[in-house]
N, C-alpha and C positions, 0 to 999 in steps of 0.2 A: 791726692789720690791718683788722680792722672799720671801723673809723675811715677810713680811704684809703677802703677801698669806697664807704662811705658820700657820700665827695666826689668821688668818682667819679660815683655815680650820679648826685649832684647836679648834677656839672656837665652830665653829656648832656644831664640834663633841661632843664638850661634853654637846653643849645645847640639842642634840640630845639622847644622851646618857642618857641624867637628863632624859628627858622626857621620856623617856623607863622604869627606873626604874619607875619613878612617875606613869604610867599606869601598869604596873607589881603589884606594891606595894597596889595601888587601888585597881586591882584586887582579888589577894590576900585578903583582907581585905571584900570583900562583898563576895568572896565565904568562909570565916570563917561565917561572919555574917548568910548567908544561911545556913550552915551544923548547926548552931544552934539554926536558927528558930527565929532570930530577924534579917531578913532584912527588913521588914515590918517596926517594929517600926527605927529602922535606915531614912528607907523609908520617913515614917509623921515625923523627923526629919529635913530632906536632902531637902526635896519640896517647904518648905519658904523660907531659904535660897538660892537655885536656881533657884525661884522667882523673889527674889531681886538683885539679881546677873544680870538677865536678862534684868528686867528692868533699871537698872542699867548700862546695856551694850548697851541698846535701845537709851535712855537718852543721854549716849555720843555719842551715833552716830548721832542721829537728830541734837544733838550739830553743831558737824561738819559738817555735811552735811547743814545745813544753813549758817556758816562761807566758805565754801571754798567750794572746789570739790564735787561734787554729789558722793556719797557710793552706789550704786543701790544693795548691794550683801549683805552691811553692813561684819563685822568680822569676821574671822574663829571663834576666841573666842566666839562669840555673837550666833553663828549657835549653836553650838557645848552646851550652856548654854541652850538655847531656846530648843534644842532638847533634854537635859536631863531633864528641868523642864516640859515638855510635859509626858514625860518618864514618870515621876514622879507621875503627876497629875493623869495619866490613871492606877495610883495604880501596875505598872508591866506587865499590860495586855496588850497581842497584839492587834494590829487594825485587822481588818479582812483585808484582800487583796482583792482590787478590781481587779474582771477579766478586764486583756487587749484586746484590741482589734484587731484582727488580724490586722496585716500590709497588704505590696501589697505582693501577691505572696502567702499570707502564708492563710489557709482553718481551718476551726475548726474540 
């Protein structure tokens, strides 16, 4: 029983480990793209692609969510796509932040 655990652990660790470098490595990569002034066109590159990707992540989840269990949250993956081709679409620009509303207690 030890022994499974043990490769258990192991294995998170280094899927955890991939995925460190993998966002490292990304990074890296769009701050070169930025210091030389083509993260733009990277940008109208990257936006169809993460398009299809999304819809594509949309697609299998409707899938499943008509066979079997209801997804009400759908995928980390499927968030995470949907939120960079957003990203995308808005060309880099922030949204403006909508003011909150004080809570109880709390006065403007």
């Amino acid at each position: 029983m030890e022994r499974v655990l043990d490769l258990l652990l192991i294995r998170f660790g280094l899927i955890a480990g991939g995925l460190v470098v993998l966002a490292l490595l990304v990074f890296a990569v769009a701050l070169g793209l930025k210091r030389r002034g083509r993260l733009g066109a990277a940008r109208r590159y990257a936006a169809p692609a993460a398009q299809a990707v999304s819809r594509y992540l949309d697609d299998r989840g409707a899938a499943r969510s008509r066979g079997g269990v209801s997804r009400v949250g759908g995928s980390v993956a499927g968030s995470v796509v949907r939120a960079a081709a957003r990203r995308l679409d808005d060309g880099g620009r922030e949204r403006p932040r909508r003011e909150r509303e004080p809570g109880r207690g709390e006065s403007r």
